[in-house]
N, C-alpha and C positions, 0 to 999 in steps of 0.2 A: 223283436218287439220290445223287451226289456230295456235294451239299449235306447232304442229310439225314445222310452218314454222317458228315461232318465237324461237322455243329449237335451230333448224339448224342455224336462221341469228346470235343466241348468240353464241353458239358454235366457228361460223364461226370469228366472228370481234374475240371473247378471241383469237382463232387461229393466227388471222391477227397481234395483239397486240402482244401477247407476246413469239410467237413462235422463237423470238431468244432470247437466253441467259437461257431459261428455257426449259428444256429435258420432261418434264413432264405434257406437255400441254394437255395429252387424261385425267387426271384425269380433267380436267376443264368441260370433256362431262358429268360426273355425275351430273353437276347441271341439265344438261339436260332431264338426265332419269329420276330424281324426279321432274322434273318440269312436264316432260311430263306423266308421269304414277304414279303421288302420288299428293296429297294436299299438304305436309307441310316437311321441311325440320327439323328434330328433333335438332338437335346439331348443332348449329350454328357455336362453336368455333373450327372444324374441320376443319384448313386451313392451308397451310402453311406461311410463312411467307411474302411473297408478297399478302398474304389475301384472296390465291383462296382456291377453295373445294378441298380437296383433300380423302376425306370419308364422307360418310352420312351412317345414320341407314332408313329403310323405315320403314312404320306400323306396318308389320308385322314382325319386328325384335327388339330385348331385345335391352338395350338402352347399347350402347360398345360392340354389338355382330359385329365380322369384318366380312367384305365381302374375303372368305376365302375358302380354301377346307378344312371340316372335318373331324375328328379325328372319324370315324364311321366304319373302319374294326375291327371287333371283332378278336378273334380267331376261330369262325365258319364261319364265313366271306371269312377268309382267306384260310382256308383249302378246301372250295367252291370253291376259284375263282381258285386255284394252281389244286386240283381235275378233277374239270369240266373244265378245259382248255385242260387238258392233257388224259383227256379222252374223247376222241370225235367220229368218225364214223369206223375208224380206224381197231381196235379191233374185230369191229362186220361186218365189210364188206369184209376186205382183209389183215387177218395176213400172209397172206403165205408167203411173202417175204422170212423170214428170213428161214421158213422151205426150202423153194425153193433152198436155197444159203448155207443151213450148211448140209443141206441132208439127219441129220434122225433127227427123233422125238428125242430122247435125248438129240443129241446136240442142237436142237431148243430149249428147253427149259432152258438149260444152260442157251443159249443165252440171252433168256427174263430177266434171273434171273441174268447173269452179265453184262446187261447195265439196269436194276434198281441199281442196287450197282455204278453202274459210271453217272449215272444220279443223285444219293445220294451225290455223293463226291463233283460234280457240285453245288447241291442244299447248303450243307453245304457252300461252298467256297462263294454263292451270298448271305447265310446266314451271314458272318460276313462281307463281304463287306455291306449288308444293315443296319449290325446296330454300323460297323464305319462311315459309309457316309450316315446318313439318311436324304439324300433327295430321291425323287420319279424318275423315268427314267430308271431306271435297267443299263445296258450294256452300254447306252448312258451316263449316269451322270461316272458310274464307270471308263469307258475309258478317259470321260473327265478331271477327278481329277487323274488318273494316267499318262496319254501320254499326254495330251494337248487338243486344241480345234479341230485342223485341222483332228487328225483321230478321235476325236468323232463327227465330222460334217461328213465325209466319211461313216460313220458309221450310220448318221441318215440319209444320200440322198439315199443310198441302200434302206433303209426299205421303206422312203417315196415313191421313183419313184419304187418300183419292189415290195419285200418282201411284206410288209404287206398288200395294196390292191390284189394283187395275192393271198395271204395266202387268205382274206376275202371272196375275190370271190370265192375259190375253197370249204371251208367249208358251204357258203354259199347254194352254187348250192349242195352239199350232201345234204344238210335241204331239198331244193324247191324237188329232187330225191324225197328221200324217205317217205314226207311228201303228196306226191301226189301217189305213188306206190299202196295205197290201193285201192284207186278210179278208178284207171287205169286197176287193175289187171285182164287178163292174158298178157293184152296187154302191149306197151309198153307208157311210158310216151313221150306225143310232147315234146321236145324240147321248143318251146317259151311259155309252160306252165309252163317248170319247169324254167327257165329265170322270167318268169311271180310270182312265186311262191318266189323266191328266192330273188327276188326286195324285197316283199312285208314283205319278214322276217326279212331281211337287214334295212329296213325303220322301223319296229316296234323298231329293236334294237339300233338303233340311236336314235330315240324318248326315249325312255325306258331311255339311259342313258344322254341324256341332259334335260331330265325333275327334274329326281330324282336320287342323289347316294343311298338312305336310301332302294330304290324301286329295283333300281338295283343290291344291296348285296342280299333284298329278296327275289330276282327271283332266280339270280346265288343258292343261297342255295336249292329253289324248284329241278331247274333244275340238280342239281346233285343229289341231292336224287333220281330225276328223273332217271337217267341216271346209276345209282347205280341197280336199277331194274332189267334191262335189265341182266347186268351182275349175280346177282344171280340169276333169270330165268335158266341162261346157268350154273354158279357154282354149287348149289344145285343140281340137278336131274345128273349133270353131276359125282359128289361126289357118291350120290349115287349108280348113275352105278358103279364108282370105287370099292365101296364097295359088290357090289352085283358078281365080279368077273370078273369085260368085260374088263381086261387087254389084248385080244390079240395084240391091236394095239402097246401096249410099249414091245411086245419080239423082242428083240434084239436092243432093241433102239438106243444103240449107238454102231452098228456094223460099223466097222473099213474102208470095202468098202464102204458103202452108204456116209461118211462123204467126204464133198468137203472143203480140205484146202485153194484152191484158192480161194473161195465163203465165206470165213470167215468174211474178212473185208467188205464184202459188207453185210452178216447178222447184221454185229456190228454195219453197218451205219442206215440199217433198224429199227434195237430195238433202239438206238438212237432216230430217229427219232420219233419211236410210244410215247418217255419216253419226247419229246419234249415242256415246258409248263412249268416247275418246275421254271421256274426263274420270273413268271409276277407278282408273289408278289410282284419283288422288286419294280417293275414301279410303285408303291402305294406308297411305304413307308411311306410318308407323312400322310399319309389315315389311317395309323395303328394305334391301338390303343397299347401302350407301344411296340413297334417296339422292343426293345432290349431280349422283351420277348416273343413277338406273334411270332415275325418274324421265328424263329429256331425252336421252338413247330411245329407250323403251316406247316415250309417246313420238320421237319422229320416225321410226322405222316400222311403229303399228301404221301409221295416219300412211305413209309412204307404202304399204303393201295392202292397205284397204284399198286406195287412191286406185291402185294398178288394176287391181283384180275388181273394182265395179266396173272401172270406165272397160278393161278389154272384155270382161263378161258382158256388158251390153254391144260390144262390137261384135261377139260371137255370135248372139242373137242373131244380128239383125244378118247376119249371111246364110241364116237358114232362114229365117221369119219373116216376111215381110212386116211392115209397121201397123198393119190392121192386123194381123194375122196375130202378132204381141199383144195389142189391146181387146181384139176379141177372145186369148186366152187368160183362163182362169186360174192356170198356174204354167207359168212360162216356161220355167226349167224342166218340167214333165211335157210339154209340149216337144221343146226342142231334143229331149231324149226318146221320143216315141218317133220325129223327122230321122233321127242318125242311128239308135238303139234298138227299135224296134221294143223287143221283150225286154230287153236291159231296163225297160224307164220301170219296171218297178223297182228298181234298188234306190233310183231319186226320192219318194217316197221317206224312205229309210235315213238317208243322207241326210235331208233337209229337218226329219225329226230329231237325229243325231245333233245337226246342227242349234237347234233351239233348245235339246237338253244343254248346250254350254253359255247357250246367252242365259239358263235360267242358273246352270250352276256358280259364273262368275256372278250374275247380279243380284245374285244373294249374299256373294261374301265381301264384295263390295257395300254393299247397301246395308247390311247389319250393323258395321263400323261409324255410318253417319249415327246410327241409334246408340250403338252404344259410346261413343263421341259427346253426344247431347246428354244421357244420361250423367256421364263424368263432368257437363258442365251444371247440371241441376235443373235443366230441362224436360226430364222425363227420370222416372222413379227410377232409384238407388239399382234396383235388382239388375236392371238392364247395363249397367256398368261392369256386373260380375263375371269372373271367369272359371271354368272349369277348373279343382286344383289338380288333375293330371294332365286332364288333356289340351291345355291352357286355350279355349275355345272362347269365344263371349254366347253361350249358349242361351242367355233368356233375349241377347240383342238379336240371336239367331232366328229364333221360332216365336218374334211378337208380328210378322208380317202373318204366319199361318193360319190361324182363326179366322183372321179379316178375309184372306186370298181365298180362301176355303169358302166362304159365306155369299162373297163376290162373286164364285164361280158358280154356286149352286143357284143364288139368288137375284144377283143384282146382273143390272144392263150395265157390263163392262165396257161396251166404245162410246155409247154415252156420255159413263164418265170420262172416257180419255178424250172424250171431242169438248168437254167442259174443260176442262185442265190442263191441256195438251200445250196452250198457249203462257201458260205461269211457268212452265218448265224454261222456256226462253229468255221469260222475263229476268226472272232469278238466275241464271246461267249469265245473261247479260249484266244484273249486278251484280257477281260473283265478279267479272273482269271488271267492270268500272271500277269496283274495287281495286285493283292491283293498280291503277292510275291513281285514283285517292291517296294509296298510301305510299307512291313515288314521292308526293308530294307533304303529306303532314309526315310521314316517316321516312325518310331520306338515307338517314343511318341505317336502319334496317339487313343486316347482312342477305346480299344477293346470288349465289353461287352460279346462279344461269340468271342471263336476263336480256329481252327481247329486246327491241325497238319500239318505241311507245305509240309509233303509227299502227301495230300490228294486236295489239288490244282496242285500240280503237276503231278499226275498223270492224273488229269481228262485234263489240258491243252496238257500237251500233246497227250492223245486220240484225242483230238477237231484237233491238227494241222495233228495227222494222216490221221483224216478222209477229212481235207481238201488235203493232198499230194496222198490220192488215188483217190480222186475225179478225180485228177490233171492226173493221172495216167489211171485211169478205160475212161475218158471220157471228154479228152483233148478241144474239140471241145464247147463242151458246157460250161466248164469250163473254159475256155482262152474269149467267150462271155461274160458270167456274171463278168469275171476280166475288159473287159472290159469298161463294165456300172458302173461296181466299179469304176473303175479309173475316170468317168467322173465327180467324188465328189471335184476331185482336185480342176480344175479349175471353177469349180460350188463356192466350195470356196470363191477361190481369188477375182472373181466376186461381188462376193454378202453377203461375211464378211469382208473377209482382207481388201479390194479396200473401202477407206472411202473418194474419190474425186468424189460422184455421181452427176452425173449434176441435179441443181437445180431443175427444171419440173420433172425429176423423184420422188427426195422427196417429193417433195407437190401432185404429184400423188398418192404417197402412201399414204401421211398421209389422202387426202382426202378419199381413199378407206377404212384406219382403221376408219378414224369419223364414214362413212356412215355405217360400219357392225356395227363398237360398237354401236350405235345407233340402228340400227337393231335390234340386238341379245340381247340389253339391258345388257350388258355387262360392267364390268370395270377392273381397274388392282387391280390383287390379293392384299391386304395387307400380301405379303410373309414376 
């Protein structure tokens, strides 16, 4: 306690002293954290030139090792987090959409098979955008180096206030489902068990990734292996049916009556959607290890073994299941393991919870990097920029989603909002590549190390604005809402970036709220 009150009264007077003329006054709290959580300051001559601290090494760190995020996604790594983000409960619970919307099995699997090929041309497009612009952020950094700050900050108060705690909470709550369905079974799951359940996988996976990045690539890797199971489970014996003759389901597959042309684009939004994921390698970029190299490897051989494993998992279906038989079930892959399994289908259950703990644990460490990305550009408060100085973590970018996800889950109608917003997710993904075309042309020189064919961006952006003009169209009402919450990035804005006359008591409220966390969190600013 002694300590602590003497680290704060120092802290406090450096604060008092030198907080004008000098921007940089949170590096003065590191004398703090090693005062307070270490014996000895190693490197004295680490200051700048009015002679404060502005870096230390602790015990436990090699002498010039900076306080940093590292360089620790491999190429297995990588093809983990893009993988197991994109393949989540999805799949195994309720593909029918697209069947519901294209009308026969044949054109269903077209389908599958031509939005992995447009979900490829996306992947390539974030592919040479990450390894011209290799910084971390994905969609956020790339909108901000093409169009400016004001829509890449539109573009981050969506995900902040809607998109991604909604996203979290809804993957979430599949975990807490089906992670307790086996316990439960014939009956039904409580409700505030599975709330109960879904807290508690949410809070491991926050912990998970502000302790350790080294622990968190080697789960993500378990956890898709994991989740790779399940689907051969359903591929294999589903193959071998094929081969043993159980084609009646595919005669006539793509008979002329059954196909609904006006359900088209609404199948395209659905495979779309299930193909959703391919891009949070970029939010790493920084994290790669030779980025100009992992990065394109990594997104074609993920997009290439998603591609495989939807389109033949829906062909293993459909040799057990007839096409009502898919649409009348409520969870497909438990269906089709209770037809070949018998008692085996409660381990699906398990699997499929397995599998949504790895869409939650990669798109959190994905998605903290957009925040703390934004932070490092002055877009959201200092704190969120800082990292662990042992365990070189960005721990307040890590746990600013949890409060919100947490509040969302107990409180708020989460598909609501994702049926409000679900369509700006497109929109901004499709500026995020018009981008890479804009700056073919005003930046020319530009160093390129991978670079596509410039038909293969434009096609995919233009799908993305189709899918947002029929959203516009199919479902005006929900869509003219979620434009509306968009729009309120405007003046959220001008508030709280452009607007630099804030009255004095606001600043020192903030800056006292960053002391107290960075000190908290043990926290400093990255040496970016």
């Amino acid at each position: 306690m002694f300590f602590c009150c003497v680290g704060s009264c120092y802290v406090r007077t450096l604060y008092n002293t030198h907080i004008s003329g000098n921007d940089n006054w949170l590096t003065y709290h590191n004398f703090f954290s090693f005062f307070f959580f270490y014996n000895n300051i190693h490197d004295p001559s680490t200051k700048d030139e009015s002679g404060l601290l502005v870096s230390c090494e602790t015990p436990s760190q090699a002498p010039g090792d900076k306080v940093e995020l590292k360089k620790k996604v491999t190429l297995l790594r990588g093809i983990s987090i893009i993988i197991g983000i994109i393949i989540g409960a999805g799949i195994f619970i309720s593909p029918k959409g697209i069947l519901k919307n294209s009308g026969s099995v044949g054109m269903s699997l077209v389908i599958w098979a031509a939005c992995g090929v447009l979900s490829l041309f996306g992947a390539l497009s974030y592919a040479e955008l990450g390894t011209c612009i290799k910084k971390s952020g994905g969609h956020y950094t790339y909108i901000l180096e093409a169009f400016g700050p004001k829509m890449a900050f539109i573009r981050l108060w969506v995900d902040l206030i809607a998109i991604r705690p909604a996203g979290m909470a809804v993957i979430s709550l599949a975990f807490g489902r089906y992670i307790l369905e086996p316990i439960f079974m014939p009956c039904n799951v409580p409700e505030f068990a599975v709330k109960l359940a879904t807290s508690i996988g949410l809070t491991a996976v926050m912990y998970l990734n502000s302790m350790s990045v080294t622990w968190t690539a080697r789960i993500q890797v378990l956890l898709t292996f994991t989740k790779l199971i399940p689907i051969a489970i359903i591929i294999i014996p589903g193959m071998i049916q094929l081969f043993r003759g159980e084609t009646q389901n595919f005669e006539n597959a793509f008979e002329v009556d059954g196909i609904q042309f006006s359900g088209l684009p609404l199948a395209f939004y659905s495979g779309m959607y299930a193909y959703s994921g391919w891009f949070y390698l970029n939010f790493v970029t920084e994290e790669v290890e030779h980025p100009e190299k992992t990065l394109p490897l990594a997104i074609c051989i993920s997009m290439t073994v998603v591609t495989f494993c939807y389109v033949l998992t829906n062909v293993a279906y459909y040799t057990v299941m007839t096409a009502q038989e898919l649409l009348d079930s409520d969870a497909v892959a438990v269906t089709f393991a209770e037809k070949l399994y018998d008692n085996f289908s409660m381990v699906v259950p398990v699997l499929v919870s397995l599998s949504c703990l790895g869409s939650m644990n990669g798109g959190l460490f994905a998605i903290s990097r957009m925040f703390y990305v934004a932070s490092r550009e002055g877009q959201l408060p200092e704190i969120l920029s800082m990292i662990h100085v042992r365990r070189h973590t960005p721990i307040p970018a890590v746990i600013i989603l949890y409060p919100l996800t947490i509040l969302i889950l107990f409180l708020g109608d989460i598909y609501s909002l994702l049926n409000f917003m679900s369509f700006m997710r497109w929109l901004f993904i499709g500026i995020a590549v018009l981008g890479l075309i804009y700056l073919r042309f005003t930046r020319p020189d530009m160093e390129r190390p991978f670079k596509v064919p410039l038909f293969i961006p434009a096609v995919f952006s233009f799908t993305c604005f189709f899918m947002v003009f029929f959203s516009l169209y199919s479902d005006p009402f929900n869509t003219g809402i979620g434009f509306i919450i968009s729009m309120t990035g405007i003046p959220a804005y001008y508030i709280f970036i452009a607007y630099d006359k804030k009255p004095k008591w606001i600043l020192k409220l903030s800056d006292s709220i960053n002391r107290s966390l960075q000190i908290i969190m043990e926290v400093v600013p990255s040496e970016y």
